[in-house]
C-alpha positions as CSV (number, residue, x, y, z in Angstrom):
1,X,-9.3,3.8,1.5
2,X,-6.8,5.1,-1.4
3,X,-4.5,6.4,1.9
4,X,-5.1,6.6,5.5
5,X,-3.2,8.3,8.0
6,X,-4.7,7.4,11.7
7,X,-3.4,7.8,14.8
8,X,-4.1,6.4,18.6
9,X,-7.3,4.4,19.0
10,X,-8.2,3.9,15.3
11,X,-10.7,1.2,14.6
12,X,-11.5,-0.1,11.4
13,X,-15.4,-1.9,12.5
14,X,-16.5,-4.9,12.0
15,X,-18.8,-5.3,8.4
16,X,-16.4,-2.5,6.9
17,X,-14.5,-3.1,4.1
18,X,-11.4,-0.9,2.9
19,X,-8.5,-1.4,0.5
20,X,-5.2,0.6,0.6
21,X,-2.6,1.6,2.3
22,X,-2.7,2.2,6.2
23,X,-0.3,3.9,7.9
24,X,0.3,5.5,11.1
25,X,0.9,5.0,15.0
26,X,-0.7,4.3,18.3
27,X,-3.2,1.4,18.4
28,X,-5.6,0.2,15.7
29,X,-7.8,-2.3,15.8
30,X,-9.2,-4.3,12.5
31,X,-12.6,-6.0,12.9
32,X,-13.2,-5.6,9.4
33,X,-11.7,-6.6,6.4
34,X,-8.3,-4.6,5.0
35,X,-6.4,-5.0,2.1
36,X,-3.3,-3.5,0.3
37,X,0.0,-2.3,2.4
38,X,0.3,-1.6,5.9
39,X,3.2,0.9,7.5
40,X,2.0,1.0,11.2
41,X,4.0,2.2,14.3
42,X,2.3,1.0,17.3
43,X,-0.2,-1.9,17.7
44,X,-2.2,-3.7,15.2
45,X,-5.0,-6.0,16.8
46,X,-6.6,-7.6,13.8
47,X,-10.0,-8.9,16.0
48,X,-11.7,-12.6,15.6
49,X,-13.8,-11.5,12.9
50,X,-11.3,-9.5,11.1
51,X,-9.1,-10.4,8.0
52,X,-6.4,-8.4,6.3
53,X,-4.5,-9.4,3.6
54,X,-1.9,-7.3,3.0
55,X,1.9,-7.2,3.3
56,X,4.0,-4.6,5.4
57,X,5.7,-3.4,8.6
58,X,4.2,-3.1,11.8
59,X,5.2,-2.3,15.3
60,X,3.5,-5.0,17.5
61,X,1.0,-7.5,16.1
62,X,-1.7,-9.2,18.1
63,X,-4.0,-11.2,15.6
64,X,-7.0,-13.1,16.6
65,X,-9.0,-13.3,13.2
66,X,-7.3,-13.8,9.6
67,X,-4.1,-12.7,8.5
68,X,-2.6,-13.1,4.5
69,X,0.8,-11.4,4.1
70,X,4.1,-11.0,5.1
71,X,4.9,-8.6,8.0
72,X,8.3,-7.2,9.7
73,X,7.1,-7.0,12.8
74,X,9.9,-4.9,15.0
75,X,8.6,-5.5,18.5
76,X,6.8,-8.5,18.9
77,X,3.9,-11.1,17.7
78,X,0.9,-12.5,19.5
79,X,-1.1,-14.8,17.4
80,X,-4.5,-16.2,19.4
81,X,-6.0,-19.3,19.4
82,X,-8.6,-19.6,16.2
83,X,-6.6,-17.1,14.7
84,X,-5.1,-18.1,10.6
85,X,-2.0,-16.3,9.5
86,X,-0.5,-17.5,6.0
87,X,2.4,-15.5,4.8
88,X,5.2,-15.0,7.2
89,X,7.0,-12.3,9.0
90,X,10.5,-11.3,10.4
91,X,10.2,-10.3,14.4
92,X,12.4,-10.3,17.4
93,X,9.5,-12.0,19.3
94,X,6.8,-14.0,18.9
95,X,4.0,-15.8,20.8
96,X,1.5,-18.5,19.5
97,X,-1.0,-20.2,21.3
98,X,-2.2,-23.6,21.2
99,X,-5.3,-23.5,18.5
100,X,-3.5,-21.1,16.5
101,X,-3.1,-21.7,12.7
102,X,0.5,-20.2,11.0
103,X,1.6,-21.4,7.3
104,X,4.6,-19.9,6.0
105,X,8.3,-18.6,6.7
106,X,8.5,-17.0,10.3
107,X,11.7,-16.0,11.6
108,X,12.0,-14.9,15.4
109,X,15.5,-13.2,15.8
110,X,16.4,-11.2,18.6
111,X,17.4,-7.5,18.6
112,X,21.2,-7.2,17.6
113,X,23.1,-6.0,20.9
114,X,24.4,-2.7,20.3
C-alpha cells in the first residue's frame, strides 16, 4: 500500500501485510500487519492478532494486538488486556486494562476549555 484512502468499515484482514500511509475516516479495523504513517479520522481497532508499527494521528484508538509508534490520539485510547503498545501518544483520554502492556511517554491531557 504506497497510499490508501478508505472510508467507513475498512478492514485490513488478518494474514495481510501492507506498508504505507493510511489515511481516512470512519472505522478501520487492523488484523493484519501495517506499517508506515497513519492520518485517520474516526476509529482504529488494531485486533488481537494485529500489529502496526507506525507513527501518526488518529481519532480514537482501541488496540488489542501490537502497537509500535507514537500516536496523537484526539478523542480517546482503549488499550485491552494482552495488548503491547511501545512508543507513546498524546490524548485527552485514555483507558488501560489490567493485562495490558504500555512502554513509553503517554500523556493524557484533557481538552483546553474554550
Amino acid at each position: 500500500m504506497s497510499e490508501s484512502l478508505a472510508t467507513a468499515n475498512s478492514k485490513l484482514g488478518k494474514g495481510s501485510e501492507a506498508q504505507g500511509r493510511l489515511s481516512g475516516s470512519g472505522s478501520m479495523e487492523i488484523h493484519g500487519a501495517l506499517g508506515g504513517e497513519v492520518d485517520w479520522q474516526g476509529l482504529l481497532l488494531i485486533g488481537a492478532e494485529g500489529r502496526l508499527v507506525a507513527d501518526g494521528r488518529v481519532g480514537t484508538l482501541d488496540l488489542r494486538g501490537i502497537l509500535e509508534g507514537r500516536l496523537d490520539v484526539t478523542e480517546e485510547v482503549w488499550v485491552r488486556r494482552g495488548a503491547r503498545w511501545a512508543g507513546g501518544c498524546a490524548t485527552p483520554s485514555m483507558s488501560t486494562e489490567a493485562g495490558a502492556w504500555i512502554e513509553g511517554e503517554f500523556r493524557v491531557r484533557p481538552p483546553e476549555a474554550g
